[in-house]
NUMIPA-278103 format. One line per 3 residues: number of its first residue (from 1); for each residue x, y, z negated of N, C-alpha, C. Coordinates in Angstrom, 1 decimal. Atoms other than C-alpha are relative to their C-alpha. Last residue first. Example, Ala and Ser with C-alpha at 12.3 -4.5 7.8 and 13.67 -1.06 7.14 Angstrom:
2 = -0.9/-1.1/0.0/13.7/-1.1/-7.1/-0.8/1.1/-0.8 ~ 0.9/-1.2/0.0/12.3/-4.5/-7.8/0.9/1.2/0.0
//
This chain:
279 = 1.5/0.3/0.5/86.2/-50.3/174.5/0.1/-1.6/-1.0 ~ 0.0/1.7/1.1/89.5/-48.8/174.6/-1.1/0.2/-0.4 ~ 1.1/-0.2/0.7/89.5/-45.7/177.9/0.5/-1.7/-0.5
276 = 1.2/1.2/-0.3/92.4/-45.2/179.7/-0.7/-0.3/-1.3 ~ -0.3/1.4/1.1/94.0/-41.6/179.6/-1.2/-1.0/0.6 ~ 1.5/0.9/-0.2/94.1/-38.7/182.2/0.2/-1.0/-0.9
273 = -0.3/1.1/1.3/95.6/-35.1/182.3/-0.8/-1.2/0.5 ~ 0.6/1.2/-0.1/96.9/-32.8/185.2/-0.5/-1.1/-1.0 ~ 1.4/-0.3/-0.6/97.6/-28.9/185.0/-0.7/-1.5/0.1
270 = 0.8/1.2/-0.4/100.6/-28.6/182.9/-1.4/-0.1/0.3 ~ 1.4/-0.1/1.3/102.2/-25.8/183.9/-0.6/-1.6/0.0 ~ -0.4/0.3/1.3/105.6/-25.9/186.0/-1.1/-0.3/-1.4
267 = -0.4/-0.9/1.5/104.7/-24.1/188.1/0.7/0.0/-1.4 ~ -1.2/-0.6/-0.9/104.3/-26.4/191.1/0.6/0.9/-0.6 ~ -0.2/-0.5/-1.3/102.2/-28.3/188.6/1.0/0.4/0.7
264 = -0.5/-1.2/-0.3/102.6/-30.8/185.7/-0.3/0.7/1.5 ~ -0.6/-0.5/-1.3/101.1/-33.9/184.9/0.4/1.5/0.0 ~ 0.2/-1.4/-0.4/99.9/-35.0/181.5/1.1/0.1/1.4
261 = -1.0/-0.3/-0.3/99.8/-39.0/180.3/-0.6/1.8/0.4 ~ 0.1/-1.7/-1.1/97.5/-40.2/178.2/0.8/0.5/0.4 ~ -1.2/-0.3/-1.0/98.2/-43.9/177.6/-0.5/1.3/0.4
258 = -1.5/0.0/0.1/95.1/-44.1/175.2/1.0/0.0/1.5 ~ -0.8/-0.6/-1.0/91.4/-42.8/175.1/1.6/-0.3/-0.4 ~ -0.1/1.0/-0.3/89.0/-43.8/172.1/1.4/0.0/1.3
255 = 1.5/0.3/0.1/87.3/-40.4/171.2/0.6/-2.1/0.8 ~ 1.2/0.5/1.2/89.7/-38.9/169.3/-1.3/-0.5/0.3 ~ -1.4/0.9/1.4/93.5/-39.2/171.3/-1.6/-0.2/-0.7
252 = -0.5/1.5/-1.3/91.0/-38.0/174.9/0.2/-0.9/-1.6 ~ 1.6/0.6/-0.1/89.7/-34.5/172.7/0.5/-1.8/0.6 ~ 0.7/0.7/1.5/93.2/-34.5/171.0/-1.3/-0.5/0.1
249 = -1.0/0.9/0.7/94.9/-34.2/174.6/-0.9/-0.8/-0.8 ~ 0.4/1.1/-0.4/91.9/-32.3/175.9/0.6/-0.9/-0.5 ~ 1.4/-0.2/0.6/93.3/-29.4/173.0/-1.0/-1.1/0.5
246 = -0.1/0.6/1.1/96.8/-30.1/174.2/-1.3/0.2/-0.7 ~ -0.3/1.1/0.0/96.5/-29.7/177.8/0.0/-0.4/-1.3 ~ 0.9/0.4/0.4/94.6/-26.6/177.6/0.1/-1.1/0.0
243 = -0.1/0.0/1.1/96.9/-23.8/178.1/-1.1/-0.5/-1.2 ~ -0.6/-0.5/0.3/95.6/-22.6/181.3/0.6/-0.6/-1.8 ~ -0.3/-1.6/-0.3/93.1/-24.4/183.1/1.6/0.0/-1.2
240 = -0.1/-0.9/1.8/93.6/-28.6/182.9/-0.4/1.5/0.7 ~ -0.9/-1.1/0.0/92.6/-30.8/186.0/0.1/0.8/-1.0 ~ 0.3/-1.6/-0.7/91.1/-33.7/185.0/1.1/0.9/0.4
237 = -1.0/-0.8/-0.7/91.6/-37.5/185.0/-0.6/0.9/0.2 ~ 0.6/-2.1/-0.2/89.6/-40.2/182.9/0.8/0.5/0.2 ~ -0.6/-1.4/0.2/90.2/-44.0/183.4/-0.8/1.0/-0.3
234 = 0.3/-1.2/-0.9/88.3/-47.5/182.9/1.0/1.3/-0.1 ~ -1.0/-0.5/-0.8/89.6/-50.1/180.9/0.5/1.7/0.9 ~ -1.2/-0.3/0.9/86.5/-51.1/180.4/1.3/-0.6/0.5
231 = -0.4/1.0/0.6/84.4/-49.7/182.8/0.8/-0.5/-1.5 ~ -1.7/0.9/-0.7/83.5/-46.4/182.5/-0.2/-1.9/-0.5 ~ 0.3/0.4/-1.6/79.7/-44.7/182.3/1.4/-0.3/0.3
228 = 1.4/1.1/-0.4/78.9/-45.1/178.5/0.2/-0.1/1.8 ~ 0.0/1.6/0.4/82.3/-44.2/177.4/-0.7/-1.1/0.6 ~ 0.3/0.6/-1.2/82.0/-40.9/179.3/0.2/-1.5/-0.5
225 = 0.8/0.7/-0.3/80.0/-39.3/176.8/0.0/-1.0/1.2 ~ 1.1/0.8/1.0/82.2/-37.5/174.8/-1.0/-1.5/0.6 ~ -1.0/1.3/0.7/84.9/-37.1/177.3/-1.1/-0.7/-1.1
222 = -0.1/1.3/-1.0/82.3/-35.3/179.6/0.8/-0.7/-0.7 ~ 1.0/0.7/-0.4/81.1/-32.7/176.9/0.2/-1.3/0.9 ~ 0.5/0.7/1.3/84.5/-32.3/175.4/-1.5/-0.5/0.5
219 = -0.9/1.0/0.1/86.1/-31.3/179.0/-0.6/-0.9/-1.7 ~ 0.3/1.6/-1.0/82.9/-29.5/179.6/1.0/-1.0/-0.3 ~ 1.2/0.7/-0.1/83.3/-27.1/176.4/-0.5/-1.1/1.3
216 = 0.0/1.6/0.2/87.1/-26.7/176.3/-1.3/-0.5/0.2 ~ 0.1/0.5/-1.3/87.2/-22.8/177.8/0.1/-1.7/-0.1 ~ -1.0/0.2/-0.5/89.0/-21.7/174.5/-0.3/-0.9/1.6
213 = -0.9/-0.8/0.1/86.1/-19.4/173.3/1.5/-0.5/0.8 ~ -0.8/-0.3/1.3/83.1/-21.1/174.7/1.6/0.6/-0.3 ~ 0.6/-0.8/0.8/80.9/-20.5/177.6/0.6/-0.5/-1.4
210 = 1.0/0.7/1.0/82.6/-22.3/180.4/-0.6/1.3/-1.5 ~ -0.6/-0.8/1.3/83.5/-20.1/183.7/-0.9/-2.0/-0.8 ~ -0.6/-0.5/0.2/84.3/-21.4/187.4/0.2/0.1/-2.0
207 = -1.3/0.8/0.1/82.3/-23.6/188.6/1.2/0.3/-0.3 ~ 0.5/1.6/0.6/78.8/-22.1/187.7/1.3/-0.6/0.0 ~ -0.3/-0.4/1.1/80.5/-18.5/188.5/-0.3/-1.6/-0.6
204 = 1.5/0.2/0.8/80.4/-19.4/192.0/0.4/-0.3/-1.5 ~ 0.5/1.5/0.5/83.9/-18.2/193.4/-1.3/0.3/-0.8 ~ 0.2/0.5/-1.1/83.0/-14.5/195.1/0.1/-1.6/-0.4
201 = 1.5/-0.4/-1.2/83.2/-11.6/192.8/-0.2/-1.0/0.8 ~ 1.0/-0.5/0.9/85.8/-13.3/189.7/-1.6/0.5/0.7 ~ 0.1/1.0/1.2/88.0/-15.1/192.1/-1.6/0.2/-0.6
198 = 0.2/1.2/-0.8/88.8/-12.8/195.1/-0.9/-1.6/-0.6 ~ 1.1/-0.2/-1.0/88.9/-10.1/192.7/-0.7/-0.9/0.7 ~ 0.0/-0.9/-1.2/91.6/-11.2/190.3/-1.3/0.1/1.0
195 = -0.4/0.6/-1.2/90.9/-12.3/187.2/-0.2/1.0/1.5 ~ -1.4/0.0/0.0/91.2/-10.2/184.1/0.0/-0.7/1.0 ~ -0.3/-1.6/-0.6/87.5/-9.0/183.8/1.4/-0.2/0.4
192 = 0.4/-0.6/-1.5/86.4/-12.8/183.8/0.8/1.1/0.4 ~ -1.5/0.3/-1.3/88.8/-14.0/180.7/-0.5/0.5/1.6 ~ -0.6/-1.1/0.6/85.9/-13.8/177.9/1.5/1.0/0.8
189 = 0.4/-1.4/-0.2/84.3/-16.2/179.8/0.4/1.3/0.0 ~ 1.3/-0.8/0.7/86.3/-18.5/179.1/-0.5/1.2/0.4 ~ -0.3/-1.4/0.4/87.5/-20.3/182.4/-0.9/0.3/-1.3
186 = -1.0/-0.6/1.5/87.4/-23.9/182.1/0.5/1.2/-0.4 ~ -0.5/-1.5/0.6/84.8/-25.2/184.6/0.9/0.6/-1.2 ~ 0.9/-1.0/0.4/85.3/-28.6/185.3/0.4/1.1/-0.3
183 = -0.5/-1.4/0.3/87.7/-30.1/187.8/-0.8/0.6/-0.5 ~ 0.6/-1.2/0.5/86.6/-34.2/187.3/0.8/1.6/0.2 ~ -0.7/-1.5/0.0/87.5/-37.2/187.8/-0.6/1.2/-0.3
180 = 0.6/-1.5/0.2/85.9/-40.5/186.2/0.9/0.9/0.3 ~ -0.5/-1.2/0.1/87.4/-43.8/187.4/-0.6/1.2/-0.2 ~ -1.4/-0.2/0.3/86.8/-47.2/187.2/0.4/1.2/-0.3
177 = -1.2/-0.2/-0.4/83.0/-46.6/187.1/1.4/-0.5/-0.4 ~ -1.0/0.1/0.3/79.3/-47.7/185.9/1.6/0.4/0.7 ~ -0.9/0.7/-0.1/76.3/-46.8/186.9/0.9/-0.3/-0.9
174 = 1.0/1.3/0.7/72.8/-45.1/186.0/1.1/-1.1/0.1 ~ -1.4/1.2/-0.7/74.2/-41.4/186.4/-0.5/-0.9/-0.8 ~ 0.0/1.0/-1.1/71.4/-39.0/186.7/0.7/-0.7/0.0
171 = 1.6/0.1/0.1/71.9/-36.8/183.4/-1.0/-1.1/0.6 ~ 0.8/2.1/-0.1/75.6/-37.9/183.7/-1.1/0.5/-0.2 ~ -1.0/1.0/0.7/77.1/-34.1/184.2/-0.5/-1.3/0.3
168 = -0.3/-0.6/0.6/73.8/-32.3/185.3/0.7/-0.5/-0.5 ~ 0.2/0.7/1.3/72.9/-34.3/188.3/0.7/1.1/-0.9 ~ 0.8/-0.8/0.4/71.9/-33.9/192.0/-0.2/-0.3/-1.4
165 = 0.8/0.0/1.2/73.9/-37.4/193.0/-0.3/2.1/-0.4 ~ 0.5/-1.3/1.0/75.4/-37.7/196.2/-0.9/-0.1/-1.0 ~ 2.0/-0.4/0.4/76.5/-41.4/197.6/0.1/1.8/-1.2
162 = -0.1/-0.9/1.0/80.2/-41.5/199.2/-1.1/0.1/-0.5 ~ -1.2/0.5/1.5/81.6/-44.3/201.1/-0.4/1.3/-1.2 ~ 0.4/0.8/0.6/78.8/-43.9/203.8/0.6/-1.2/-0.4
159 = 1.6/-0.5/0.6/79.2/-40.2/204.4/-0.5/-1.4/-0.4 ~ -0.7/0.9/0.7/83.5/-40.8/205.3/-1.2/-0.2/-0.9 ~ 0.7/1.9/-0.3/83.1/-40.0/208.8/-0.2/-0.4/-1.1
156 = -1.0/1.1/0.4/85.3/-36.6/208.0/-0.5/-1.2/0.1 ~ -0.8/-0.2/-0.4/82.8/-34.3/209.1/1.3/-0.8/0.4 ~ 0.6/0.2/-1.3/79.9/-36.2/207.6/1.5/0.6/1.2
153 = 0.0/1.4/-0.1/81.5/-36.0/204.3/-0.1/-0.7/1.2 ~ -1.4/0.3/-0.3/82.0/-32.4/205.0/0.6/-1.7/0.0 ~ -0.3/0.1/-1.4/78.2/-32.1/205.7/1.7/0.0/0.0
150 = 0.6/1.1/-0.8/77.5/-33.8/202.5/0.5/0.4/1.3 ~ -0.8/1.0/0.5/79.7/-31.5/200.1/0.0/-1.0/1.3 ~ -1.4/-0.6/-1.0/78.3/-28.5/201.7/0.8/-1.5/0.0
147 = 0.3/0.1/-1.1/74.7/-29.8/200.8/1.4/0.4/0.4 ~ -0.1/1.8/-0.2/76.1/-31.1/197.2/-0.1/0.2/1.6 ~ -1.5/0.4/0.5/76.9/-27.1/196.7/0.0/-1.9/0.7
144 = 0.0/-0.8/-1.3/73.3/-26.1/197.8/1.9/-0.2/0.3 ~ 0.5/0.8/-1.4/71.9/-28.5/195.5/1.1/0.1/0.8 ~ 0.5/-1.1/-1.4/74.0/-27.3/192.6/-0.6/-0.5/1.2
141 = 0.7/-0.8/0.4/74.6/-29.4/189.5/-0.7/0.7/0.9 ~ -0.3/-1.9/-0.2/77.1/-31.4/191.6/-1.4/0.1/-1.1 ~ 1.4/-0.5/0.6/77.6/-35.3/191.4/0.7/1.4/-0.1
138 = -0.8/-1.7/-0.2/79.8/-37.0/194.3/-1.5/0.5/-1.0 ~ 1.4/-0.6/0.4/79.8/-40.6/193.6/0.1/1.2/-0.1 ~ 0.0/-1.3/1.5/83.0/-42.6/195.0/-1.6/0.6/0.2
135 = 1.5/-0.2/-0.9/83.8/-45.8/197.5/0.0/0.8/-1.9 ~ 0.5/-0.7/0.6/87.4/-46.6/197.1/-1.4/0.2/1.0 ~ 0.6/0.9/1.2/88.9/-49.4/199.1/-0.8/0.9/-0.8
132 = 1.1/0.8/-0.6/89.7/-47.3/202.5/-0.5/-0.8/-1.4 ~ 0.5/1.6/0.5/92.2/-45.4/200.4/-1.2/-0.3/0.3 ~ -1.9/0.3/0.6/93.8/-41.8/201.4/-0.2/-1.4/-0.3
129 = -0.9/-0.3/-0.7/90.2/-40.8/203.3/1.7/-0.8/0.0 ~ 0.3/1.3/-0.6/88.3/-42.2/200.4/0.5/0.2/1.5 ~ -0.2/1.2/0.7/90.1/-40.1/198.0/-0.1/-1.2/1.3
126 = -1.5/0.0/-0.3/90.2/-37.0/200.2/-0.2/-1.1/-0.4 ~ -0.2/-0.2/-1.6/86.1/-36.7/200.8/1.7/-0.7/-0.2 ~ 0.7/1.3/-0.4/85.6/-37.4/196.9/0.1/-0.9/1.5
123 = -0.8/1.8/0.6/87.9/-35.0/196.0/-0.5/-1.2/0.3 ~ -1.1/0.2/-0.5/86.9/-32.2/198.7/0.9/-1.2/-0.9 ~ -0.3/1.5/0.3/83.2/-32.4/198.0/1.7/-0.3/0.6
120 = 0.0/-0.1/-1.0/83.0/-28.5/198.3/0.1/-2.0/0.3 ~ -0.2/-0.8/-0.8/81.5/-28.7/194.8/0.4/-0.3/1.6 ~ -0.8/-0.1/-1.5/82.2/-31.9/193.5/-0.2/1.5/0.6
117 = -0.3/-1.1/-0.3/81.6/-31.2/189.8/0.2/0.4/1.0 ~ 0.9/-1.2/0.5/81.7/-34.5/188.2/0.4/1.3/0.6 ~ -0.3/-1.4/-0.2/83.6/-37.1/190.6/-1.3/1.0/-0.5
114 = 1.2/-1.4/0.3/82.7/-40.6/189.9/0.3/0.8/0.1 ~ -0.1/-1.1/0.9/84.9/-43.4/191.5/-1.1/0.7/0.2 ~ 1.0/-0.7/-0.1/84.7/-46.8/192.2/0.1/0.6/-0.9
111 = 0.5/-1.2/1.1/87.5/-48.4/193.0/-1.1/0.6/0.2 ~ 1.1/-1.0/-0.4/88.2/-51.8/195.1/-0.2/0.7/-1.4 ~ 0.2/0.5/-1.3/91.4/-54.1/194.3/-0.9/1.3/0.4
108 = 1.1/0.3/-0.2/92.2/-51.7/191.2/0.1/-0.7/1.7 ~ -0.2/1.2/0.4/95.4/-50.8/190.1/-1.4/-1.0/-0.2 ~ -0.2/1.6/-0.1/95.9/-48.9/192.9/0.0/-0.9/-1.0
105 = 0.7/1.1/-0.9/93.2/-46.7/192.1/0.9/-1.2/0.4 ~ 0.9/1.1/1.3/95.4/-45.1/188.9/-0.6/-1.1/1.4 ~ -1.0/1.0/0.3/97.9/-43.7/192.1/-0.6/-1.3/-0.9
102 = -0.2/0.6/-1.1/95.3/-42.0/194.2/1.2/-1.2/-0.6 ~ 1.3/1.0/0.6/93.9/-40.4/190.5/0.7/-1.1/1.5 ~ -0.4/1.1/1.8/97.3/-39.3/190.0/-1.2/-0.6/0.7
99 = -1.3/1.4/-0.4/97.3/-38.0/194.0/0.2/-0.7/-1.1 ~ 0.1/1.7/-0.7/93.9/-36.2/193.6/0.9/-1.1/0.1 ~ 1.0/1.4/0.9/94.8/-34.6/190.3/-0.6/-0.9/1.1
96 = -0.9/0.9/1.0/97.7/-33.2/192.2/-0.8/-0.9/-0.7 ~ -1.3/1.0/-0.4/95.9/-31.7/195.3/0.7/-1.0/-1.0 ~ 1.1/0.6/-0.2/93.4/-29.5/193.0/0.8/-1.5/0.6
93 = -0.3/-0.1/1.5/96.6/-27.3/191.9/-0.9/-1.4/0.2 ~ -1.4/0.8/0.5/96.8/-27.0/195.3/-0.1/-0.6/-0.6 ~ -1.3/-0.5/0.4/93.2/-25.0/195.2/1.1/-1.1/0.5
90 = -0.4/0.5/0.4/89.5/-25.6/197.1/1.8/0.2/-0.2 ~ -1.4/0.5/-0.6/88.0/-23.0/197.0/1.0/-0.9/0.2 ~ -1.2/-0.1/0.4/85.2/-23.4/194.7/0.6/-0.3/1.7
87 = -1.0/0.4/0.0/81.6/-23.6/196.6/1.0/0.2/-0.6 ~ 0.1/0.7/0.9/78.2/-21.8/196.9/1.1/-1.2/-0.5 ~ -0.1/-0.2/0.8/79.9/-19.3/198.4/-0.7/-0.8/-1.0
84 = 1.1/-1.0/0.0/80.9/-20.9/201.1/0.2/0.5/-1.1 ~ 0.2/-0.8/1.1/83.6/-23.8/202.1/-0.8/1.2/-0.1 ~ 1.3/-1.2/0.1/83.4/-26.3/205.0/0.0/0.5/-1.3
81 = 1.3/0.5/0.7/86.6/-28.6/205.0/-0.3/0.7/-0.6 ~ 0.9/-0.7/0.5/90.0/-28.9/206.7/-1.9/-0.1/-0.4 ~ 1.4/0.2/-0.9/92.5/-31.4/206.1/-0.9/1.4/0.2
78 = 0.0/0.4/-1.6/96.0/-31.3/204.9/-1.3/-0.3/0.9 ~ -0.2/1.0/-0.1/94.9/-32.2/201.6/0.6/-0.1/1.2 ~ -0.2/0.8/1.5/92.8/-29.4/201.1/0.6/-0.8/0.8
75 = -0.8/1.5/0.3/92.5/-26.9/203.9/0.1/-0.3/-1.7 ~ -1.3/-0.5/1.0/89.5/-23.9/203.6/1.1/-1.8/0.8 ~ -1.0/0.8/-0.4/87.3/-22.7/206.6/0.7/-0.1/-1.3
72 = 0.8/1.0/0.1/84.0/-20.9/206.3/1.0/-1.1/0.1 ~ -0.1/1.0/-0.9/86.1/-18.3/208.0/-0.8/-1.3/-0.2 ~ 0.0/-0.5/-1.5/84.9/-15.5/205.7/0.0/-0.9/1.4
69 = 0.9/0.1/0.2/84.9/-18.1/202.7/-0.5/0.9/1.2 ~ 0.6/1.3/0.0/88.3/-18.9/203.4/-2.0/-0.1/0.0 ~ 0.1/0.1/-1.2/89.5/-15.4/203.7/-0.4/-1.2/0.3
66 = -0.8/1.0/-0.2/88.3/-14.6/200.4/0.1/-0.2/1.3 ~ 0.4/1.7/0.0/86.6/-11.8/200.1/0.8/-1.2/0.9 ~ -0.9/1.0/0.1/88.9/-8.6/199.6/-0.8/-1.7/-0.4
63 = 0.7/0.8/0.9/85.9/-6.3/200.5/0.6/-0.7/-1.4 ~ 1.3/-1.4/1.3/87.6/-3.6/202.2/-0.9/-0.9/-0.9 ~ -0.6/-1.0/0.3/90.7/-6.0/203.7/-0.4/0.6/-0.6
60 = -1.0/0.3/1.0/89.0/-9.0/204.0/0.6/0.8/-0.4 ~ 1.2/-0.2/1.0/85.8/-7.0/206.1/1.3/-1.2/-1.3 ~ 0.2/-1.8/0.7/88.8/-5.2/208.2/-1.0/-0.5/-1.1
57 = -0.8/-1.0/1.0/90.1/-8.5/208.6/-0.4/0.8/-0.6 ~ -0.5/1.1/1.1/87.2/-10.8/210.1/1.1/1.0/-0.8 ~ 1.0/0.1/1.0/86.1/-8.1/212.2/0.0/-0.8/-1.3
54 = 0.1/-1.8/0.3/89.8/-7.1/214.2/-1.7/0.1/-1.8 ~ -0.7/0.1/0.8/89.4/-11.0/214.7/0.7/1.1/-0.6 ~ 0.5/0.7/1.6/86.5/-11.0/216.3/0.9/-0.4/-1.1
51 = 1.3/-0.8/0.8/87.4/-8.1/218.1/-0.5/-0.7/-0.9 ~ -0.6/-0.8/1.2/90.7/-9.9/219.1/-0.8/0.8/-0.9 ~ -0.8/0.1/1.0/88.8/-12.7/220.6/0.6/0.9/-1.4
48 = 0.9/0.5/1.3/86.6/-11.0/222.2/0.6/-0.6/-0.9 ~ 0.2/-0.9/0.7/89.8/-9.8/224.3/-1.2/0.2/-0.9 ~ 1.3/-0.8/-0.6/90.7/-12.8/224.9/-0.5/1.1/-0.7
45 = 0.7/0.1/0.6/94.5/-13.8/223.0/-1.3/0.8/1.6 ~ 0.8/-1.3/0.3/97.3/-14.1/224.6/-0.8/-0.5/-0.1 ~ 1.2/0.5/-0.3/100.3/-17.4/224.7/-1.0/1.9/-0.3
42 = 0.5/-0.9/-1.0/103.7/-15.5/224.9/-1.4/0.0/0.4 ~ 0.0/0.6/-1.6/105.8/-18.3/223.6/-0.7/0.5/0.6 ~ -1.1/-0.5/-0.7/106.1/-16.7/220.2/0.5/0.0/1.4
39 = -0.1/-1.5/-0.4/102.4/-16.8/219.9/1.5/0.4/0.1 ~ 0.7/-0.8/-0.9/102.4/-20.5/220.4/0.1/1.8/0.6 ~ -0.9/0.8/-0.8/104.7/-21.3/218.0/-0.3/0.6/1.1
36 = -1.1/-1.3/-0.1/103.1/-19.2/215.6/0.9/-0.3/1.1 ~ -1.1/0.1/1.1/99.7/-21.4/216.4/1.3/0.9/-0.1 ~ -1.5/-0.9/0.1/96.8/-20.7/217.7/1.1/0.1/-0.5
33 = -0.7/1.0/-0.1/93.8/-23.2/217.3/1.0/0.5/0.8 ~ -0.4/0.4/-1.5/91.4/-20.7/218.0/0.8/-1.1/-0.2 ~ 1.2/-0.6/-1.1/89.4/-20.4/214.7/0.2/-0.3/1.5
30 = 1.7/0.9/0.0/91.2/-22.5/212.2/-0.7/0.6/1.3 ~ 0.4/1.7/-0.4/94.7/-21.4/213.7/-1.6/-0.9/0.0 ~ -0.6/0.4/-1.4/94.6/-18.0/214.4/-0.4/-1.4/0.3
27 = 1.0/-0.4/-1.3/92.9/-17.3/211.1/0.0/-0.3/1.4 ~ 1.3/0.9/0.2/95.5/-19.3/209.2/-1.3/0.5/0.7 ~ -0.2/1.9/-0.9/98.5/-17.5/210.8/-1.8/-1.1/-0.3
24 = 0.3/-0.5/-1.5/96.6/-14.0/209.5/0.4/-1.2/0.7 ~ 1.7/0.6/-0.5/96.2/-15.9/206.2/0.1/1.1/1.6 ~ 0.5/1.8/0.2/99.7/-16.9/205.8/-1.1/0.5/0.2
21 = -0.2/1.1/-0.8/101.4/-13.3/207.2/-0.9/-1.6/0.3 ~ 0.1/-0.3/-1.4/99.6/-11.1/205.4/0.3/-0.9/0.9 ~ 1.3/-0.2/0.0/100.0/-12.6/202.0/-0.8/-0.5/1.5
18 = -0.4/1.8/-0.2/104.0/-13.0/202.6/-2.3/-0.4/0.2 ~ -0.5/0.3/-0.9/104.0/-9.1/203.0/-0.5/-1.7/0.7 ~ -0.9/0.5/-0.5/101.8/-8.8/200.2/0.4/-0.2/1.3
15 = -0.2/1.2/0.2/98.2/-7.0/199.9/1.6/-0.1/0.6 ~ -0.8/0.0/1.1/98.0/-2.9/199.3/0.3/-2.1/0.1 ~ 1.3/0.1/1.0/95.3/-2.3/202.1/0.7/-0.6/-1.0
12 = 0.1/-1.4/0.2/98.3/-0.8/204.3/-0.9/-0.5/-1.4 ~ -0.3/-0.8/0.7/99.7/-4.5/204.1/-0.3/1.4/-0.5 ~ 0.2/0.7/1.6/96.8/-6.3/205.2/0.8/1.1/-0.9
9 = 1.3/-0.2/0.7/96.4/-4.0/208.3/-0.3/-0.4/-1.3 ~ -0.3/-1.1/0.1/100.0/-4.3/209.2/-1.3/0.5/-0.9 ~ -0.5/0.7/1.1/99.5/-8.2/209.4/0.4/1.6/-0.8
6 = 0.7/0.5/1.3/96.8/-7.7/211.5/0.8/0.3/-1.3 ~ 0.7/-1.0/0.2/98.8/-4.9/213.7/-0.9/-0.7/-1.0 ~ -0.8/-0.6/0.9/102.0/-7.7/213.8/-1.0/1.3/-0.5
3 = -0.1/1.2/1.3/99.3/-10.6/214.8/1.0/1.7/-0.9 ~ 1.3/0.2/1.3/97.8/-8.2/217.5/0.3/-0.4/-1.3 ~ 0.2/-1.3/0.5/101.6/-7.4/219.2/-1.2/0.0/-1.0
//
């Protein structure tokens, strides 16, 4: 009866049917470890329980903050892992650039990857999760962002295959790599007032916007300069925004960068790019 008065709750406050459903299942599960299965079979809830899950809605419902950042809970990868607001969400979309980059590693006995941007450290975390041979570099801009990173690292056992770096792009970076990934910021600015709520008040603007008109400014700042931190040979793999595969394209085509291939999403958009670097 509770799950159909949550899900009742979403919809009065104008969200989707389908909405309601997946994050009222997802509360059940991260918090109690409740599943639909379960609640068809009669299982009940404590009545603290429902109160705390009467509070968790009503402040998703009048706020519309994410319900991941409410629960402190997101999945990637089939996994879960500590998100806040110093953090990106981690997306789907996010999912695909890990599985290219999971494919470039095998042509490596042992990889060593960089990850600019880690935020919740969910690429760095998955990689060496999905391939014992990888050992990666989690650089953030953000302390408070690297600290989420670290305790998910720790979560997942996976804290000493992963070294943190406190760095501005490469500012700190004294190595070398196989692999540079990356989800930098690519919203233009100019694009804030048009995103949805959940997005625009609550992702950390740092990971979110770039400050020029077509949202290319990091993908040009990190291609420029990643020559000096790849092997050779080495790759580059980002995730695209909107209508940005052909403008990284040319950045990749003019700074040395060949076999660029582009991925596509569940959408059909292309969201994945990466070429190998000729040194």
């Amino acid at each position: 009866m509770y799950r159909k008065i949550f899900t009742d709750m979403y919809i009065e406050n104008g969200f989707s049917f389908k909405e309601a459903v997946s994050e009222v299942d997802f509360v059940l599960e991260v918090l109690f470890e409740y599943t639909y299965k379960e609640y068809m079979l009669g299982k009940t809830l404590e009545n603290r329980q429902i109160e705390k899950l009467k509070k968790i809605f009503t402040e998703r419902v009048t706020s519309h903050k994410p319900i991941q950042q409410i629960t402190g809970i997101a999945y990637f990868y089939g996994r879960k892992f500590f998100v806040n607001e110093n953090t990106l969400i981690p997306r789907p979309e996010t999912e695909i650039l890990v599985s290219e980059v999971l494919k470039i590693a095998k042509n490596y006995k042992t990889s060593e990857i960089l990850d600019i941007g880690t935020g919740s450290g969910c690429i760095p975390v998955t990689l060496v999760l999905e391939n014992n041979n990888i050992k990666s570099t989690a650089v953030d801009i953000s302390a408070k962002a690297l600290e989420t990173a670290r305790k998910n690292a720790d979560l997942h056992n996976v804290a000493g295959n992963i070294s943190f770096i406190e760095s501005n792009l490469f500012e700190k970076i004294t190595e070398k790599y196989n692999i540079i990934v990356s989800n930098p910021p690519y919203i233009p600015l100019k694009d804030k007032e048009s995103l949805e709520i959940e997005v625009k008040d609550y992702d950390p603007a740092i990971a979110l916007f770039a400050q020029d008109e077509a949202g290319t400014e990091f993908y040009e700042k990190i291609i420029k300069n990643s020559g000096g931190y790849l092997l050779n040979g080495g790759y580059l793999a980002f995730e695209l925004g909107i209508n940005q595969a052909e403008a990284v394209y040319d950045l990749l085509k003019r700074n040395n960068f060949s076999g660029i291939e582009i991925t596509k999403d569940y959408n059909n958009t292309d969201r994945v790019i990466f070429g190998k670097i000729n040194k």
